[in-house]
Every structure is written in structure tokens, then in C-alpha cells.
LUMNUTI-817794 format. One record per atom (N, C-alpha, C, O): residue number from 1; atom name; x, y, z. Coordinates in nm, 3 decimals, decimal comma. Each point is the difference from the previous one (the first is absolute). Layout:
N
  nr atom       u       v       w
 NUM   CA       X       Y       Z
...
//
This chain:
85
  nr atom       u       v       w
   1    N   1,926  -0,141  -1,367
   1   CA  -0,119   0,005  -0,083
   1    C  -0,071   0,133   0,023
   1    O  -0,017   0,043   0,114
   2    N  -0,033   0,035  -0,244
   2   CA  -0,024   0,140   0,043
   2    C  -0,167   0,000   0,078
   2    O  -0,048   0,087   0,074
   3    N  -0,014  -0,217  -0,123
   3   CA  -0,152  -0,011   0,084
   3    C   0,054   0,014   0,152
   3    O  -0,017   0,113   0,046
   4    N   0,073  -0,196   0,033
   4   CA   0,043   0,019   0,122
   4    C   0,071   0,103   0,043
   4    O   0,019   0,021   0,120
   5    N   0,026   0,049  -0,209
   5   CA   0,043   0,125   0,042
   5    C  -0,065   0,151  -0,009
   5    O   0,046   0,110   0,031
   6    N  -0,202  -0,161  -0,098
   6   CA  -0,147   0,078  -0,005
   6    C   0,150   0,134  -0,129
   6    O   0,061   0,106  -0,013
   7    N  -0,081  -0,180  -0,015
   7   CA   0,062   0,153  -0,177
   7    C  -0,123  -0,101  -0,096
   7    O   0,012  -0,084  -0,089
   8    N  -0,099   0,128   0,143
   8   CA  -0,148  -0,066  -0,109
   8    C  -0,064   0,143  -0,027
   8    O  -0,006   0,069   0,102
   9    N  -0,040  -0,013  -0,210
   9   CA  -0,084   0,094  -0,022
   9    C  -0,099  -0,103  -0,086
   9    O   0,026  -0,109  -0,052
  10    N  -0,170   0,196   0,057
  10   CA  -0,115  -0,005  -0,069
  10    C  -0,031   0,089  -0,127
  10    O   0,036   0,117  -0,013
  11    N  -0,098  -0,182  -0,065
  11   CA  -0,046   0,084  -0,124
  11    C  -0,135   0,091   0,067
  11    O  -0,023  -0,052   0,109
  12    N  -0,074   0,170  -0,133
  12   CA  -0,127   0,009   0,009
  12    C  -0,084  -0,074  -0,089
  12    O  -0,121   0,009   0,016
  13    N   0,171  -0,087  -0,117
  13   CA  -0,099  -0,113  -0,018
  13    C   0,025  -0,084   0,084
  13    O  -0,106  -0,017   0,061
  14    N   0,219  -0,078   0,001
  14   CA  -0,031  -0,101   0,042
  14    C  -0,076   0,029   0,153
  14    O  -0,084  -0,068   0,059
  15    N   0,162   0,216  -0,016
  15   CA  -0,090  -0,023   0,162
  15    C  -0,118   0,030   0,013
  15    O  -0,068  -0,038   0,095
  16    N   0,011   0,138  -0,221
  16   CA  -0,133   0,064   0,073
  16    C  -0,050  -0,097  -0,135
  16    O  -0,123   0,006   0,005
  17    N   0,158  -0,082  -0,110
  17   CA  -0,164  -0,036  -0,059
  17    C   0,043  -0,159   0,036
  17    O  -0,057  -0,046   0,099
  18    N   0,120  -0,013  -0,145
  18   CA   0,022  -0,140  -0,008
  18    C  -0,022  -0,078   0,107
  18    O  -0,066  -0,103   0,014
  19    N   0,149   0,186   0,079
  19   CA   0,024  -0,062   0,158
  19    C  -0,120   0,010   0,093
  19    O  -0,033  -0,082   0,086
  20    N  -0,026   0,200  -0,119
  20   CA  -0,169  -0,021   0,071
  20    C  -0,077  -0,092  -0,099
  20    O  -0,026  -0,118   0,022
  21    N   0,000   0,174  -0,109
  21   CA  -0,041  -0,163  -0,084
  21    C   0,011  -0,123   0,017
  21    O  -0,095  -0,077   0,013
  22    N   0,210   0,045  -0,012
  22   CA   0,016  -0,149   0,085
  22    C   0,032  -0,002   0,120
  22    O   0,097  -0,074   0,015
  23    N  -0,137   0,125   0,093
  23   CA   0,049  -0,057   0,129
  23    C   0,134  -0,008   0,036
  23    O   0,015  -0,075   0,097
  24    N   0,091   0,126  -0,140
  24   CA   0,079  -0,023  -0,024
  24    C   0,111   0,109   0,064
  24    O   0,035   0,103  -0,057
  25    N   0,003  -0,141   0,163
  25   CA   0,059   0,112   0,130
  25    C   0,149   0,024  -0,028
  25    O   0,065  -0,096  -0,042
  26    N  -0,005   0,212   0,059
  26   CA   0,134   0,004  -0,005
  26    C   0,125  -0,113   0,105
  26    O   0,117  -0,022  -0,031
  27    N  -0,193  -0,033   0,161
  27   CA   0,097  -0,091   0,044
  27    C  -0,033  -0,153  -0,063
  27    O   0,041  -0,106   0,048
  28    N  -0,148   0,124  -0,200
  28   CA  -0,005  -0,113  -0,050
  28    C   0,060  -0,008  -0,134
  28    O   0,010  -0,091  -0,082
  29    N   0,030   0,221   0,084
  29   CA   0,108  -0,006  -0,113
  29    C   0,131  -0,009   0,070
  29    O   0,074  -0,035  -0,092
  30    N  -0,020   0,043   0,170
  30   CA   0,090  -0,006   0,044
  30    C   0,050  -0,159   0,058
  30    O   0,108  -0,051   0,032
  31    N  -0,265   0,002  -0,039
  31   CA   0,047  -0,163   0,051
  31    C   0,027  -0,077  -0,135
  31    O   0,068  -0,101  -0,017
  32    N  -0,148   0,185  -0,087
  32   CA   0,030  -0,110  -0,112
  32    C   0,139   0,053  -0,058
  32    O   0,071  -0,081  -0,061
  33    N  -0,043   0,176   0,072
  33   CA   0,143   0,077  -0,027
  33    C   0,119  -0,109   0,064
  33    O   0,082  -0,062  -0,068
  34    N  -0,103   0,055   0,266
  34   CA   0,099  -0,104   0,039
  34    C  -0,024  -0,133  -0,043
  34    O   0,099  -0,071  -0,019
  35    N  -0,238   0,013  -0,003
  35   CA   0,036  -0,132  -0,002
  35    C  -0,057  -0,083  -0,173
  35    O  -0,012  -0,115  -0,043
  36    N  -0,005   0,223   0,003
  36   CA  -0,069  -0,049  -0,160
  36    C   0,103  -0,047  -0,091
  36    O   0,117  -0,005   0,039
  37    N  -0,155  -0,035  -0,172
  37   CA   0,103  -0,043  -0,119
  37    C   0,014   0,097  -0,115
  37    O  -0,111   0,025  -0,047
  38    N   0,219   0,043  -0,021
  38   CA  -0,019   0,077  -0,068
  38    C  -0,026  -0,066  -0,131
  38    O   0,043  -0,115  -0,004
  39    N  -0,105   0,158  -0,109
  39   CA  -0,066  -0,061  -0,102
  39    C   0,030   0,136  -0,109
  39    O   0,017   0,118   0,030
  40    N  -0,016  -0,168  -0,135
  40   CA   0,026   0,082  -0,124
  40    C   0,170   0,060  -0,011
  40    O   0,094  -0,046   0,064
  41    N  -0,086   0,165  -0,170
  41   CA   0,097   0,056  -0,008
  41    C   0,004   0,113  -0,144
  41    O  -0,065   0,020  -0,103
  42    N   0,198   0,041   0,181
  42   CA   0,012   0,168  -0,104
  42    C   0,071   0,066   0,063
  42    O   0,002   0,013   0,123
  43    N   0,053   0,030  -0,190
  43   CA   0,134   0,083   0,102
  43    C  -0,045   0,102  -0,123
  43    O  -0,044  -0,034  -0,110
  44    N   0,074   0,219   0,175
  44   CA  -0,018   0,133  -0,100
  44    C   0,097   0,081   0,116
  44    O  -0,015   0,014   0,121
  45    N   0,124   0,034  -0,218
  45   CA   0,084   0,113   0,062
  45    C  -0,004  -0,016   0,177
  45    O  -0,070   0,067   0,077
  46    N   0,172  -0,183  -0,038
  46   CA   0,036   0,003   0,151
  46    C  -0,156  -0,002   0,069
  46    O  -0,022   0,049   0,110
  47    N  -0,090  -0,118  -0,201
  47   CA  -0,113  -0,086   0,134
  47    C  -0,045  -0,061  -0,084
  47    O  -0,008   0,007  -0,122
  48    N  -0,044  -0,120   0,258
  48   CA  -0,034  -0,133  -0,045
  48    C  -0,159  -0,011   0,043
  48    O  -0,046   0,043   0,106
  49    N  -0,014  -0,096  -0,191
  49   CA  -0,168   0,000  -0,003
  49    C   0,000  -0,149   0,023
  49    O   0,075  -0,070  -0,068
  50    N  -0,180   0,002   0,185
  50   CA  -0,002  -0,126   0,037
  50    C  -0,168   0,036   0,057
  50    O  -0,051   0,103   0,042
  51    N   0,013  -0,205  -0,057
  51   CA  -0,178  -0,039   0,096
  51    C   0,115  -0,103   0,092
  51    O   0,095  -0,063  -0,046
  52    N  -0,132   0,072   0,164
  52   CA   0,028  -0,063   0,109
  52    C  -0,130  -0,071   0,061
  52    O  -0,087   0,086   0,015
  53    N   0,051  -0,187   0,018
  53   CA  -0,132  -0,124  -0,018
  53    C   0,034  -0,057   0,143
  53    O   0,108  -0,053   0,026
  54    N  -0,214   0,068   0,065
  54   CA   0,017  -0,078   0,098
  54    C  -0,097   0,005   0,030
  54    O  -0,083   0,067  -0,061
  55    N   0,045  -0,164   0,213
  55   CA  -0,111  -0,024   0,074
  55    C  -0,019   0,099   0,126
  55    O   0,093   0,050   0,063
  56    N  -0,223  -0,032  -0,041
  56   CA  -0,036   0,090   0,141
  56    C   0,001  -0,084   0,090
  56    O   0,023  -0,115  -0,039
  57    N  -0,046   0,134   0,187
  57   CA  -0,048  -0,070   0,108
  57    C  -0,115  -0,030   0,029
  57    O  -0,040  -0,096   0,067
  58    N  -0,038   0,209  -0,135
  58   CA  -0,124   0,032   0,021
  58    C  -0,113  -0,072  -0,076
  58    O  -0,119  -0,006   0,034
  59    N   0,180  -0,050  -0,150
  59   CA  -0,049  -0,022  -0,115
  59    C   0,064  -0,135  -0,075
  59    O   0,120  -0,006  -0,028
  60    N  -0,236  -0,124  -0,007
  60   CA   0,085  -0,063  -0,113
  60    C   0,040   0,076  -0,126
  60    O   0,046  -0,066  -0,093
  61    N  -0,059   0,190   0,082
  61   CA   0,016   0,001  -0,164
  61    C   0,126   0,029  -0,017
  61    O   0,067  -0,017   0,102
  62    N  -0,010   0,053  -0,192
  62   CA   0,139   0,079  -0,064
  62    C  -0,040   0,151  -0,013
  62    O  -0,113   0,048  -0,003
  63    N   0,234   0,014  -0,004
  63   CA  -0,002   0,088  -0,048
  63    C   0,112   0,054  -0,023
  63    O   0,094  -0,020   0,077
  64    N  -0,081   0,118  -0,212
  64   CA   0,121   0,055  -0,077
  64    C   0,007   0,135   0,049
  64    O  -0,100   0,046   0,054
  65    N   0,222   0,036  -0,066
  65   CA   0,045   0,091  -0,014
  65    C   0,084   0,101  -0,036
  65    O   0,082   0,056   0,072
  66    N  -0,111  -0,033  -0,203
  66   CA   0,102   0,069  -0,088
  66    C   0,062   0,130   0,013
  66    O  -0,040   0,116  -0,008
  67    N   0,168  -0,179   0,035
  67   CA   0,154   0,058   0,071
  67    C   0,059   0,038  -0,083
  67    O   0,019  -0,078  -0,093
  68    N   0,041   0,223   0,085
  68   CA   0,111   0,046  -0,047
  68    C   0,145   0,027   0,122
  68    O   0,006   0,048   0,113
  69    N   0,089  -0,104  -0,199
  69   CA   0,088   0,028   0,111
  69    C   0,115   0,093  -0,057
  69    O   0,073  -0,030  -0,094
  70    N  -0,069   0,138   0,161
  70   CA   0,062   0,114  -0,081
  70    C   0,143  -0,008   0,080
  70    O   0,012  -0,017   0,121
  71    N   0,108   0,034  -0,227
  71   CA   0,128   0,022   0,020
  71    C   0,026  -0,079   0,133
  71    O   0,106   0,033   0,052
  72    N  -0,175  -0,125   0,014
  72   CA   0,043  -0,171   0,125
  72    C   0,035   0,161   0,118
  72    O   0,101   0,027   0,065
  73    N  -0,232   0,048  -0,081
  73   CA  -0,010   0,088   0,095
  73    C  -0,129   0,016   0,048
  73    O  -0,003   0,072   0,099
  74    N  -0,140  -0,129  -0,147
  74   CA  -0,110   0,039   0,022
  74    C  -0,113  -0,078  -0,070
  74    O  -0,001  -0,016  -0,122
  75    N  -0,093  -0,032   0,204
  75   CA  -0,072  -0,078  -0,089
  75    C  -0,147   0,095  -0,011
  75    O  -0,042   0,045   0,106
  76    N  -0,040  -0,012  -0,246
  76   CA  -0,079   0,034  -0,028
  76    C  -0,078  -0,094  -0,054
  76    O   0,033  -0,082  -0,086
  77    N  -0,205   0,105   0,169
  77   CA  -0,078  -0,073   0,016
  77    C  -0,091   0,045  -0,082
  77    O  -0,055   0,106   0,029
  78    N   0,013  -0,182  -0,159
  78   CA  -0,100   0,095  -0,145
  78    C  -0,097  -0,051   0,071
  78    O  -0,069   0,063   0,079
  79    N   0,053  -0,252  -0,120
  79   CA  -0,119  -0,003   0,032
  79    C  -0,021  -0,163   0,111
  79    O   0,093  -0,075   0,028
  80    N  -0,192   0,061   0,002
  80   CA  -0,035  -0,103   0,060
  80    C  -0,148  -0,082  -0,056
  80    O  -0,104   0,038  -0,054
  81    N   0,148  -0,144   0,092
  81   CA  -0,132  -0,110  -0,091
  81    C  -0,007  -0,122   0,026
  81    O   0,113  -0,049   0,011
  82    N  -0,231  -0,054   0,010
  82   CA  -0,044  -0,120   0,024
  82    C   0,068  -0,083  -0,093
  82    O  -0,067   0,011  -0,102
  83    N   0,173  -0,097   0,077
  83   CA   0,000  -0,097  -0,044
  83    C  -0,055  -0,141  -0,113
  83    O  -0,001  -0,043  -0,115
  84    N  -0,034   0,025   0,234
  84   CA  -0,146  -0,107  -0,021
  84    C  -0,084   0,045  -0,095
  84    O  -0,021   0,115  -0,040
  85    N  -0,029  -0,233   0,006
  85   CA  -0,116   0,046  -0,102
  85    C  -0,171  -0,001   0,103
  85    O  -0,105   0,031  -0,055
//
């Protein structure tokens, strides 16, 4: 799995606006990366676009994070977001 193997990059939207915006830490993308559900779909020229939805430790809420996974070599991190309503 390329999350456990940290081949995760960040967008500068998702790390510097989104991710301070919500609280929302890079080893907490990485937990919802290992243990979340992937949701949606789209495949464009060899990558696959998925929100990946899981729970924090920290937190009852959910939260998504929309994953590109380029050529099953690298996952790029656009954005991150609350779930829940």
C-alpha cells in the first residue's frame, strides 16, 4: 500500500489552506489513508481519483480525503474535509 510506504504527496491547497482549516494533521491523513473506505470513482489517463472516508481517534467525526493515485506509484493528496454534516 503506497500510504505505508509514505509515496503520499500534498497539494498547497490541501496542506497549507484546508488542512489548517480543519485541524486536520498529515499523520491524520495517513490514518484515514490506512484504515478508511474508499468512496466514489474516475479513472483519467493511468490515475484514479477516490475520497477515502474514515474516522480519527481523536474525534467522533468522519472525515474525507481526496486521493489521486497516479500510475499505483504515488498518492496525491488535493484535498481534505469533514464528512459529517
Amino acid at each position: 500500500m503506497l500510504a505505508s510506504q509514505d509515496k503520499v504527496s500534498f497539494t498547497g491547497h490541501a496542506l497549507n489552506e484546508r488542512m489548517g482549516e480543519r485541524g486536520i494533521r498529515p499523520k491524520d491523513v495517513r490514518q484515514i489513508l490506512m484504515r478508511g473506505d474508499i468512496d466514489g470513482d474516475g479513472r483519467k489517463s493511468g490515475e484514479w481519483k477516490r475520497l477515502v472516508v474514515g474516522k480519527l481517534d481523536w474525534t467522533p467525526r468522519e472525515a474525507g480525503v481526496a486521493t489521486v493515485v497516479v500510475r499505483k506509484d504515488r498518492l496525491i493528496i488535493v484535498t481534505v474535509e469533514w464528512t459529517d454534516p
